[in-house]
N, C-alpha and C positions, 0 to 999 in steps of 0.2 A: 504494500500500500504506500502509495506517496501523499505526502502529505505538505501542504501548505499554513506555516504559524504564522496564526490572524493575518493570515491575504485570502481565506472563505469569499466567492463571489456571493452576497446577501448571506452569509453562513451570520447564526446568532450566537446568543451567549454558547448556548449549548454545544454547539458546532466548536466552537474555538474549544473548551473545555476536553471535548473529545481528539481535536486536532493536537492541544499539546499530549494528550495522555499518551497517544500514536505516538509523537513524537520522542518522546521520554522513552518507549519503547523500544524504541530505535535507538537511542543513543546507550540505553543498557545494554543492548546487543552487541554496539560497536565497546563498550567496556570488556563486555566479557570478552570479547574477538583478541584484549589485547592492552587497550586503553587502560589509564591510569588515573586515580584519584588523588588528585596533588591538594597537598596540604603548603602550610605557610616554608617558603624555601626552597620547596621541594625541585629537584633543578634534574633529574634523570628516571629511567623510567624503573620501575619495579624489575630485579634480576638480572640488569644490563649492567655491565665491569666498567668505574669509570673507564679504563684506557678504551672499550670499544665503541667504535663511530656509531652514533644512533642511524636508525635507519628510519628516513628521509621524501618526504611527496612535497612536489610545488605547488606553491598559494597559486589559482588560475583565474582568472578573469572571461567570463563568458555566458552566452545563454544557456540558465537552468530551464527544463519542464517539470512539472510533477504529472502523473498521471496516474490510474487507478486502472486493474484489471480485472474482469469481469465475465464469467461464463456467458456464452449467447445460444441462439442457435441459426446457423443460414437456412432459409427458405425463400417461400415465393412471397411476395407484399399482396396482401388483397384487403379489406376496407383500413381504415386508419385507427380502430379501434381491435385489429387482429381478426376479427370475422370474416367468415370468407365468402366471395358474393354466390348470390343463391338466384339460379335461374327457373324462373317461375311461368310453367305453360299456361297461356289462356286460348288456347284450339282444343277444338274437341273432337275425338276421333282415337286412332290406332298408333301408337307410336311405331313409326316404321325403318326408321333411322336414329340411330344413338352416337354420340361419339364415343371416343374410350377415352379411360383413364390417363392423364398426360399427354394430351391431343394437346394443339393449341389454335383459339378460332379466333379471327379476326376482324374484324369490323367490315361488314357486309360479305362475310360467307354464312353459310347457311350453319346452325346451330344443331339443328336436328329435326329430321320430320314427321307429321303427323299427317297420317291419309294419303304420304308421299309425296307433299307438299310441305313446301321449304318454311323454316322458321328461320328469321335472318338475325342474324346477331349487329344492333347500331350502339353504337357510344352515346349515352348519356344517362345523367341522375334519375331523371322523371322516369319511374316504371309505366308500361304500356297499359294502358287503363279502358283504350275505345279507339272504334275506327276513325282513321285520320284520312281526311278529301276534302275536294276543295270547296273552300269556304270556313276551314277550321282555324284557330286560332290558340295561343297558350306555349307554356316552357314546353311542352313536349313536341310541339309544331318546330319551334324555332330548335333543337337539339335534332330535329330532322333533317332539316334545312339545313344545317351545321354538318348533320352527315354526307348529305347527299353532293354537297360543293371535298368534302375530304375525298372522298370516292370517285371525283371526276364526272357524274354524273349531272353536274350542272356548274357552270362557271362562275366565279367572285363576282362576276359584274350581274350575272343575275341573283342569287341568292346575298350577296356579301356586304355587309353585316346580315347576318342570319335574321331573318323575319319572323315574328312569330305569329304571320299568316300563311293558309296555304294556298298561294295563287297559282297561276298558269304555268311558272316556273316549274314549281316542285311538282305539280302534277306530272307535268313534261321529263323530270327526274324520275322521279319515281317506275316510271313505265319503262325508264331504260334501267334503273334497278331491277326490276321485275322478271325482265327478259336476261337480265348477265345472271338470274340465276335459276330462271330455268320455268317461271311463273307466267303464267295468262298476264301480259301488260295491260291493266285495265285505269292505270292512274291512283289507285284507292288501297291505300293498306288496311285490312280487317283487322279487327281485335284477337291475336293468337299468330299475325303474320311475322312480327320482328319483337326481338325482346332487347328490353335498353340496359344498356351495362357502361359503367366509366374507363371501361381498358379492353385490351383482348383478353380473351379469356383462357387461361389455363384448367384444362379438367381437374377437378381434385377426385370427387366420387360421383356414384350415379345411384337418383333414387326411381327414376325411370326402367320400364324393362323392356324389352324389344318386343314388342307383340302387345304390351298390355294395354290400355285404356286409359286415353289420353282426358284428362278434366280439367275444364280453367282452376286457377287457383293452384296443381299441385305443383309441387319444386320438383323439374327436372334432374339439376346436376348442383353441385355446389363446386367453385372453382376460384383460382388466385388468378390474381394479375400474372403476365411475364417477365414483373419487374423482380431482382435480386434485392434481398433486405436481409440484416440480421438482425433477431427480436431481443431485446437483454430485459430482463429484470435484474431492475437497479434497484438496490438500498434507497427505501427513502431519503435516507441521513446523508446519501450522496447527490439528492435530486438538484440543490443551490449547487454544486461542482461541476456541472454541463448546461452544456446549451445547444439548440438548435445552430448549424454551420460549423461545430465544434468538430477537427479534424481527428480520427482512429487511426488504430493498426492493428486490422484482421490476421488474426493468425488460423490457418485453414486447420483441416483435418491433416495434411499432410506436411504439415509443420513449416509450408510456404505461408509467407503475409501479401497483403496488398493491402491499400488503402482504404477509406470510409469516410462518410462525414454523417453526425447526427441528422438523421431529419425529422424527428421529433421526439417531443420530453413529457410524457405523462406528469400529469397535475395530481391523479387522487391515487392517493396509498392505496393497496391490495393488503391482506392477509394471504398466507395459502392454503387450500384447503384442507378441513380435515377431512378424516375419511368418510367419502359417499356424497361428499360436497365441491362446491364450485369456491372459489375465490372471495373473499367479503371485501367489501369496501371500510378499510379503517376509516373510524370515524373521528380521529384524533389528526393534528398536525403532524406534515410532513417531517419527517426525523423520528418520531418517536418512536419509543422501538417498544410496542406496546402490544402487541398479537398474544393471543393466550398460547397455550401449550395445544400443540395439534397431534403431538403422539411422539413416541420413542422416534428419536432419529432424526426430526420433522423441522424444517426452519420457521422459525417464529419470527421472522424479522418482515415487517411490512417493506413492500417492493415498489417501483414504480415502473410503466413501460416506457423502454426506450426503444427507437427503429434508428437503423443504420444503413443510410443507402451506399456500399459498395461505390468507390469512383472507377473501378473498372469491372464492371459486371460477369466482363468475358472471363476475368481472372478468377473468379468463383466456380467453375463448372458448373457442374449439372447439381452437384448436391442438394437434396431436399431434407428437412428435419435433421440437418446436421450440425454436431455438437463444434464451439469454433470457442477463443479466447478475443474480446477485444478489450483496448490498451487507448482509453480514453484520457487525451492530455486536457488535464482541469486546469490550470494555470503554467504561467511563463513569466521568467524573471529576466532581463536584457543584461546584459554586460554588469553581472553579479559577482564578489567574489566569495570562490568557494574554495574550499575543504575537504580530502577525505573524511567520511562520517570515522574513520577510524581515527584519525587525528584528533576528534575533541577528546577533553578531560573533564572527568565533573569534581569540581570545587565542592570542600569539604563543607564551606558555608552556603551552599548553592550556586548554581549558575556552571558555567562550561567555560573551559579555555583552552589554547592553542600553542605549544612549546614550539617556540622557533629556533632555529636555530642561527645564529650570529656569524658574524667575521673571528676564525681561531676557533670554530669550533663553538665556542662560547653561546648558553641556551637561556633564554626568559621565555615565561608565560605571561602572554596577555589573554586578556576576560575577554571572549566576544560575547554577542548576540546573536541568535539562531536564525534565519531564515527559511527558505523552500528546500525541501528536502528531495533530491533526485536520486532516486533508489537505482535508477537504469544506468548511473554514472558512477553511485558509488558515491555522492559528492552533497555537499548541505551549503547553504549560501549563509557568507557569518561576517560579520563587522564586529573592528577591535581600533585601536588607537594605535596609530602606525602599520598595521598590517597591510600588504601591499602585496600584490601582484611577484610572483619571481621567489619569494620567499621562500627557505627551503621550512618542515614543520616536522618534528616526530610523530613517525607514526608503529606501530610492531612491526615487526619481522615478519617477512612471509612464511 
């Protein structure tokens, strides 16, 4: 865990409280590694022979990150709350075409048929509610018109900006829709002719059966976007630590990375569930680590969702539901100076310092103050009085 003392983006009392404890943990660690408790004088390190040369890392100047790492899993993105979209027949008749599982269908091919006639898949919010011809009007007219200018089937200049009437235009689209897929051109979409969706659509399952009885109202298939995401439940207590545009580092299944960026930060705490249950909504402030006990073994810590779109998508493969590490950097210090974390000393009356070492050999301890702590470097950001760049510092033996 990396952690940042009191630089929390919006982090509260709480948060700092918890960021030094983390950090004091770290700095025990880098003790036991080696480090030494220096009392008033104290000028070498614990078992080292004055005549041998201590062993020595330079003061650096440069950019620290902190980051946090975080199990996820790679899949396919589909609504923005994880749900995945649900295609809904309103024809009635014989389902006589199905796709399969992991097919992917794209805006104005056919989705699957009833009676042997084409159900067309178009992009948009508005689910298909009633026939659409001319003389109609509404968000669902104009997210047609929308489609039918994507598709080629009618030109910006007549549809563009999207209308949300149906004139002579879209009629005149529409019939040459009708015909690229294989439908009587008659100008006029039925209710059960196209179903509206916001992406292409990737099959996930199928609750349709090849033969059986087609009814408005049932859900045909349920499916994800083609877009690559990975899903992370994050610690609440880490939600103030990211942000939307906040750059990652995917680490795959096969222990290659590629890049990522937040694209978005869940607001309400979850719990997990317990057994035979779904997820609750903590009903407490974000941070709090307040989930009852859900059973032997069970994490109690309220979570938030986090998605992460891949910047190169191709670099993900095909993987679906696969388990991945991402390496979210929470803050950045510019032209910092830092310290092996094994170089501090913790002061007998509190506080931390840094044995330098001098001209002759010759060593002092100056008191600094802690900054960002970069676990990936090995390195802590520290200010002291006189301490500078180049400086050589005691640190253990490898």
């Amino acid at each position: 865990m990396f952690e940042l003392l009191g630089r929390r983006r919006g982090a509260g009392g709480e948060m700092r409280r918890r960021t030094w404890l983390l950090a004091g943990t770290a700095v025990v660690a880098a003790a036991t590694a080696g480090a030494w408790i220096a009392g008033p004088g104290a000028k070498q390190a614990a078992g080292a022979s004055p005549s041998s040369p201590p062993n020595t890392a330079t003061v650096t100047r440069g950019d620290l990150a902190a980051a946090v790492s975080v199990a996820g899993t790679l899949t396919f993105a589909a609504r923005s709350d994880g749900s995945p979209y649900t295609a809904i027949n309103q024809a009635s008749g014989v389902y006589t075409d199905l796709p399969s599982a992991g097919q992917e269908i794209a805006q104005g091919q056919v989705l699957y048929r009833v009676n042997d006639s084409p159900v067309v898949l178009l992009h948009g919010s508005t689910p298909a509610y009633r026939t659409l011809s001319a003389g109609a009007t509404g968000a669902d007219v104009s997210e047609l018109n929308a489609d039918l200018v994507a598709l080629g089937d009618a030109t910006t200049a007549q549809l563009s900006p999207a209308p949300e009437s149906f004139g002579s235009a879209t009629t005149a689209a529409v019939e040459k829709l009708q015909a690229a897929v294989g439908e009587t051109p008659t100008g006029t979409l039925a209710l059960g002719q196209v179903v509206f969706e916001p992406a292409t659509l990737r099959v996930t399952s199928l609750s349709a059966q090849l033969g059986g009885s087609a009814q408005p109202g049932q859900v045909v298939m349920q499916a994800t976007s083609t877009n690559r995401q990975v899903q992370v439940d994050l610690n609440a207590s880490q939600q103030t630590d990211v942000a939307v545009g906040d750059k990652v580092t995917i680490t795959l299944p096969d222990n290659r990375t590629t890049p990522g960026v937040i694209s978005s930060v869940g607001t309400v705490a979850t719990c997990p569930p317990s057994s035979g249950s779904g997820p609750t909504t903590s009903p407490t402030p974000l941070g709090a680590d307040n989930c009852s006990s859900t059973g032997p073994g069970s994490n109690s810590t309220p979570t938030v969702a986090v998605a992460v779109t891949p910047s190169d998508p191709a670099a993900t493969g095909t993987w679906d539901q696969a388990p991945v590490e991402v390496g979210i950097t929470t803050a950045r210090v510019p032209d910092a100076l830092a310290v092996p974390v094994t170089a501090l000393l913790a002061q007998t009356g509190g506080g931390y310092s840094v044995e330098v070492v001098g001209p002759g050999g010759i060593s002092h301890l100056v008191a600094v103050s802690l900054g960002l702590f970069d676990d990936s470097a090995g390195l802590v950001q520290v200010n002291g009085p006189g301490l500078a760049a180049g400086q050589k510092v005691v640190v253990p033996a490898p």
